[in-house]
KOLKOL-885874 format. One record per residue (C-alpha): x, y, z; residue in three letters. Coordinates in steps of 0.2 Angstrom, whole numbers, m for minus. Example, Ala and Ser with C-alpha at 12.3 -4.5 7.8 and 13.67 -1.06 7.14 Angstrom:
2
  east north    up residu
    62   m22    39    ALA
    68    m5    36    SER
! end
This chain:
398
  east north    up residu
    38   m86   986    UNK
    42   m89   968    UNK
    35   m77   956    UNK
    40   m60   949    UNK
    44   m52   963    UNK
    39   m35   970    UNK
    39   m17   961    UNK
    56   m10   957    UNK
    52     1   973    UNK
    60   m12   985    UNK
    77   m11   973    UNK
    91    m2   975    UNK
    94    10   959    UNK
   110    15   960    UNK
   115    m2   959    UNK
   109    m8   943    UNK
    97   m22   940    UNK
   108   m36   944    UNK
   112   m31   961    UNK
    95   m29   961    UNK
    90   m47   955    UNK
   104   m55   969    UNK
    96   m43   984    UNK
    79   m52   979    UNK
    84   m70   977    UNK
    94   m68   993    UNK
    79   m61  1005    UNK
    70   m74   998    UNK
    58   m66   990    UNK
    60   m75   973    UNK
    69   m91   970    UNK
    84   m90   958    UNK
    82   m95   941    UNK
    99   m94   930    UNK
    91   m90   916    UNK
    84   m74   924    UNK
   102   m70   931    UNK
   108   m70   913    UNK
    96   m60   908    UNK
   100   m47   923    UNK
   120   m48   916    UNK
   114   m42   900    UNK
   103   m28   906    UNK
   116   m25   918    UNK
   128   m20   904    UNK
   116   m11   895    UNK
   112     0   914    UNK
   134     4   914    UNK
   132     7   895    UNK
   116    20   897    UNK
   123    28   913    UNK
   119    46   910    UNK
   115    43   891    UNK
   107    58   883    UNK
   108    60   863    UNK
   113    73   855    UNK
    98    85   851    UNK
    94    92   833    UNK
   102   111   830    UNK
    87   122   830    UNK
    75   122   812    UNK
    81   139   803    UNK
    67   134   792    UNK
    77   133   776    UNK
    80   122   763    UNK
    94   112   769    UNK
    87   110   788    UNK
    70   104   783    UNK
    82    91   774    UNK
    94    85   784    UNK
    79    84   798    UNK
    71    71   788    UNK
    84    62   778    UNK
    81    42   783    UNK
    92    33   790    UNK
    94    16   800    UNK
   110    24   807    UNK
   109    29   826    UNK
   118    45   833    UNK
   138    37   836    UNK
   137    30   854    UNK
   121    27   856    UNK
   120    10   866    UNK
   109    m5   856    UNK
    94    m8   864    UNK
    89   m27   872    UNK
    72   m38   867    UNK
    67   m50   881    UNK
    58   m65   871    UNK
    51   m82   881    UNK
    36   m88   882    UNK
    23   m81   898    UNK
    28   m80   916    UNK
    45   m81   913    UNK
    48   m66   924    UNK
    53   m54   906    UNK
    43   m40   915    UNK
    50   m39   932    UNK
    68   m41   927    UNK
    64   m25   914    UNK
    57   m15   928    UNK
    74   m17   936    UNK
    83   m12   924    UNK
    70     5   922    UNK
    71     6   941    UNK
    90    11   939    UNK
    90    16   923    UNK
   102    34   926    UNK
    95    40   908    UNK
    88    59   911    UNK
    72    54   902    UNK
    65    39   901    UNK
    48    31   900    UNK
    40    12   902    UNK
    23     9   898    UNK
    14    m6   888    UNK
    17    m5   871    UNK
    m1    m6   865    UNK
    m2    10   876    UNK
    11    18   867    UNK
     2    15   850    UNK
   m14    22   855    UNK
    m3    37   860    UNK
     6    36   844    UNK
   m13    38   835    UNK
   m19    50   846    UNK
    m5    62   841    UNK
    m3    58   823    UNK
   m23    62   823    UNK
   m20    78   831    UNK
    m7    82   818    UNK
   m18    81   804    UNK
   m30    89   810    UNK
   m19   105   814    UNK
    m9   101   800    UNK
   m29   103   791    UNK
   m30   121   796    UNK
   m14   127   794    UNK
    m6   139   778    UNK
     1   126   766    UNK
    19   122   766    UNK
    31   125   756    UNK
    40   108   758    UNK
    29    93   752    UNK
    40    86   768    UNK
    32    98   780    UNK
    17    85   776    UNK
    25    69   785    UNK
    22    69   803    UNK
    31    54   807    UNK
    47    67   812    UNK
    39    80   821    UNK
    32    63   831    UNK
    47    57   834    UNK
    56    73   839    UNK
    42    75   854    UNK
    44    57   860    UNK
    65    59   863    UNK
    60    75   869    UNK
    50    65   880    UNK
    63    49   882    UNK
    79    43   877    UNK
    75    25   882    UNK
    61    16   881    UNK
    55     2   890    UNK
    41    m8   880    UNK
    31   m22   890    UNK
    23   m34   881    UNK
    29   m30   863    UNK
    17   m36   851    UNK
     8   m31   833    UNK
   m11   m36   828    UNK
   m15   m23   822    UNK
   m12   m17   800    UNK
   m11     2   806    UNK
     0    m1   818    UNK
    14   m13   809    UNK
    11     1   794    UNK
    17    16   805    UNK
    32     6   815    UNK
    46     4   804    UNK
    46    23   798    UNK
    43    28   817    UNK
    56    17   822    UNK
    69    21   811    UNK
    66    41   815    UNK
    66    34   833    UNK
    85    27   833    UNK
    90    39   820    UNK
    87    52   834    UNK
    98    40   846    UNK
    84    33   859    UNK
    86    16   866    UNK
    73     4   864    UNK
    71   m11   879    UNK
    54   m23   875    UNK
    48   m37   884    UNK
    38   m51   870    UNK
    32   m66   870    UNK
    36   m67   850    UNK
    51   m68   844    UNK
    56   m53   830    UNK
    56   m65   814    UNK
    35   m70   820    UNK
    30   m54   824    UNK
    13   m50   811    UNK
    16   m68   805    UNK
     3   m74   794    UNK
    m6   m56   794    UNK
   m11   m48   775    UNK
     2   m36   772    UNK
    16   m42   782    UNK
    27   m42   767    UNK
    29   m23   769    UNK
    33   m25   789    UNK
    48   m34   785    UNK
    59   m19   782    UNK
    54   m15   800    UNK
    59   m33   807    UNK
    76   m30   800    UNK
    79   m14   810    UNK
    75   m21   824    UNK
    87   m35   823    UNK
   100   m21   819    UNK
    97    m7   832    UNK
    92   m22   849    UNK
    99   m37   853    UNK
    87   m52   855    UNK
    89   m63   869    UNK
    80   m78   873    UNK
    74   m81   891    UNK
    73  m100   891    UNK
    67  m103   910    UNK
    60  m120   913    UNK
    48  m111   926    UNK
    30  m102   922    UNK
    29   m91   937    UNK
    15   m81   930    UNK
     5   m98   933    UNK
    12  m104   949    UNK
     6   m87   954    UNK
   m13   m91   950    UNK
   m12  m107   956    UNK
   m10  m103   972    UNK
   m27   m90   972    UNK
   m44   m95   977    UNK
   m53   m89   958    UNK
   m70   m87   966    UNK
   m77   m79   981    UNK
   m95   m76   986    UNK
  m103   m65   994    UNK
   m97   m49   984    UNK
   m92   m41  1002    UNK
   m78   m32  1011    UNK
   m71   m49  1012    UNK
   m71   m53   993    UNK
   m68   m35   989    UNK
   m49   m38  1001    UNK
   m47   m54   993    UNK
   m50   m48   973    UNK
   m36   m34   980    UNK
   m22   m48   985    UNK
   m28   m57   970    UNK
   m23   m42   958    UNK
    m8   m37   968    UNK
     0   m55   967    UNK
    m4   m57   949    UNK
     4   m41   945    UNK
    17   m44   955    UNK
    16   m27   965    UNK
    14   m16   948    UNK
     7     0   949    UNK
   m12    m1   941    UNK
   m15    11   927    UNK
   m32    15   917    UNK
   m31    11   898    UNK
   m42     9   881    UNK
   m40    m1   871    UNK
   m46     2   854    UNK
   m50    m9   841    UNK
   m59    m4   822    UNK
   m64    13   830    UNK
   m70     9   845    UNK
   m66    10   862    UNK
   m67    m1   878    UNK
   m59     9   895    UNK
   m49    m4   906    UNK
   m50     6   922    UNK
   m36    m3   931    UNK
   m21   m13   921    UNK
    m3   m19   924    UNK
     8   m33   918    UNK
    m5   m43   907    UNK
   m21   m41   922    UNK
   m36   m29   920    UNK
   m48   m28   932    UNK
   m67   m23   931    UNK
   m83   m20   941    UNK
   m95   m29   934    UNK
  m108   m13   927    UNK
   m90    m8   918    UNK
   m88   m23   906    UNK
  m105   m30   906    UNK
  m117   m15   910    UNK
  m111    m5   894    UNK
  m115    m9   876    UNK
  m102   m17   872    UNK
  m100   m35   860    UNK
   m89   m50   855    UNK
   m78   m40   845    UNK
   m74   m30   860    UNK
   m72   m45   872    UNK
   m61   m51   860    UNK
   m48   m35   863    UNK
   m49   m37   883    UNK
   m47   m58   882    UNK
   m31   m57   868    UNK
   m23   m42   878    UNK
   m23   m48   897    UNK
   m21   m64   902    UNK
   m31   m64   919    UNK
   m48   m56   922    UNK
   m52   m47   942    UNK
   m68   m46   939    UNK
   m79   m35   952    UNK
   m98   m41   959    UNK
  m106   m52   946    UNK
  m125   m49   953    UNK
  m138   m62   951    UNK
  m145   m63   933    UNK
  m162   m64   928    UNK
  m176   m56   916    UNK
  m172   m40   925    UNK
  m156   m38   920    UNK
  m156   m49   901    UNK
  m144   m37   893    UNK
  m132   m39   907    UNK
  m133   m59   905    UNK
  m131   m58   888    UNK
  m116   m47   890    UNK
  m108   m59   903    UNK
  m113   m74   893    UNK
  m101   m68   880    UNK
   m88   m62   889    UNK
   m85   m79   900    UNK
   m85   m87   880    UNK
   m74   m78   875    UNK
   m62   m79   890    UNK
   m63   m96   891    UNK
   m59   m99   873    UNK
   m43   m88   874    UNK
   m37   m96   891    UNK
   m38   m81   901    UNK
   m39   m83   920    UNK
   m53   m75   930    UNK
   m53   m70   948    UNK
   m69   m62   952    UNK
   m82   m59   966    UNK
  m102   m66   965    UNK
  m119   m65   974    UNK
  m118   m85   971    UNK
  m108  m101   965    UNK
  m108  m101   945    UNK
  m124  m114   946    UNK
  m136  m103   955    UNK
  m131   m84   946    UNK
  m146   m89   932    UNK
  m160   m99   938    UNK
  m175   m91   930    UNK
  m181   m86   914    UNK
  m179   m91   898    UNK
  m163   m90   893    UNK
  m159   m99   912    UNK
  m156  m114   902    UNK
  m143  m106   889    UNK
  m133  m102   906    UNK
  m128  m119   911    UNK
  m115  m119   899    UNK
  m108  m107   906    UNK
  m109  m109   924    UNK
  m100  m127   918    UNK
   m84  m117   908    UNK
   m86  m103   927    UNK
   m83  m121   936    UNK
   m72  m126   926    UNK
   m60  m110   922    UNK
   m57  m114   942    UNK
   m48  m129   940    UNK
   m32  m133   943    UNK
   m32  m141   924    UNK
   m40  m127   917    UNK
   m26  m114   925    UNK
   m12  m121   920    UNK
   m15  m120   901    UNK
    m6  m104   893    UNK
   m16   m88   887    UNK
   m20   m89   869    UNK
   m19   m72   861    UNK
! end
């Protein structure tokens, strides 16, 4: 079968990615692809290059003067040794994720983490809000310094990993791109090794976005501290892979329910499912199962809470394929639901993403009373057509 392949479970570690790569074209399960075996040579060298790898730690904070200093003097310079990191750019479904979870997989770092990179900015918020807010109540320092809490940040992430793995490496967001240079440069400065997956290359990243002018600093950094490497594969496995799946199954039974499973296994290529938020101008929409670009719902989850365009907006530019859980029949009992669904399937539709889901009924008979039954009908017609062959080839718009 072509496609991603399996999770890096079925690898063997000690090995190294590339090994890795062969023992999965050779059972069969994936086909070969040369430019996914080049890839693996690269990250390959990067596994001999990392074997063991564990930066030198800061000497202790005596509190003085000079310590306080040297802690937070800037610098793009990484610790001597300390191995560049590698940025996997191509465009979707060119198997960037799976050949970076073989390379995690065997990774013989002593700490290490891999987790999608708009996961590790809402971590990065989350524990520069809790800073403040001790930093708040505590006695005022006697460095103006003690004030920045980028450092202390990036002292409990390589406490935490000296390599990262980043999937899907990509900036929306103003706060973000203002924090990431700074964090980045403390990051390498403290000797961590930074692997991404992207479908933007590092000279795009926050094109055409007010106030890229000052993320500019932290595009050249990148391009210093990780080498790019285009992945030019002719082949989209990501939409062979949806190709192949029945999108829409009715009744919402144990049948469907197995089916929607297979669907969100296949499409994930075998990833582990994690629950996320995703957060956008304060708020806050709970993704209870997501892995590799695919978030997958109940219905009541997406469409039974209070939630609006804007927040359909974050889910359809941050996945690329839709599970989505027992769409009910709609009616006057259940308006707000509609309504909800109604904007949802716009919005998916605009952006491209692909939808799997489970139903009481064929998209033509969910809505066929009340007075907004007639308002359905366009989008029972995008349901119909988000199931064509046509309609799932066309690439994810972010």
């Amino acid at each position: 079968m072509p496609g991603h392949g399996p999770g890096p479970s079925s690898t063997t570690p000690s090995e190294g990615p590339l090994p890795a790569l062969r023992a999965l074209i050779a059972a069969g399960t994936i086909t070969a692809d040369p430019a996914q075996v080049m890839a693996a040579e690269k990250l390959q060298d990067l596994w001999r290059r990392t074997r063991g790898y564990d930066p030198r730690q800061d000497p202790p904070d005596t509190g003085g003067f000079l310590s306080r200093f040297f802690r937070r003097k800037a610098t793009e310079e990484a610790p001597a040794g300390a191995p560049m990191g590698l940025y996997l750019v191509g465009e979707v479904g060119r198997g960037k994720s799976m050949l970076m979870d073989l390379f995690f997989a065997a990774a013989e770092v002593p700490r290490k983490k891999r987790l999608h990179f708009h996961q590790f900015m809402q971590q990065v918020h989350r524990r520069i809000h809790a800073w403040k807010l001790r930093d708040a109540d505590a006695p005022a320092p006697a460095d103006i310094h003690d004030h920045d809490p980028i450092p202390p940040l990036a002292d409990s992430i390589v406490a935490e990993a000296a390599l990262l793995c980043f999937d899907e490496f990509q900036v929306h967001d103003i706060a973000d791109a203002m924090i990431l240079g700074r964090l980045f440069e403390a990051l390498f400065a403290r000797g961590v090794v930074v692997v991404a997956t992207s479908n933007t290359a590092p000279d795009d990243l926050f094109r055409g976005k007010p106030g890229r002018d000052a993320f500019l600093p932290f595009i050249t950094l990148i391009k210093k501290r990780i080498e790019v490497l285009v992945i030019e594969s002719a082949r989209d496995y990501r939409r062979e892979r949806i190709r192949g799946l029945p999108t829409w199954h009715v009744p919402p039974d144990g049948r469907a329910e197995r089916a929607l499973d297979a669907a969100f296994a296949e499409l994930t290529g075998g990833a582990p499912a994690s629950t996320t938020t995703l957060t956008l101008l304060g708020r806050a929409v709970a993704v209870p199962q997501a892995a590799r670009g695919v978030a997958r719902f109940a219905f009541d989850e997406i469409c039974g809470r209070p939630l609006g365009p804007a927040d359909y907006l974050a889910v359809a530019t941050h996945f690329h394929a839709i599970v989505l859980d027992g769409i009910p029949r709609l009616g006057p009992e259940n308006f707000d639901k509609a309504r909800r669904f109604i904007t949802l399937v716009d919005t998916l539709y605009e952006h491209r993403v692909k939808l799997v889901a489970s139903a009481e009924d064929v998209p033509d008979r969910l809505y066929e009373r009340g007075e907004n039954a007639a308002m359905f009908e366009r989008t029972a017609s995008r349901l119909v057509e988000m199931q064509s062959q046509a309609y799932l080839a066309l690439p994810h718009l972010t």
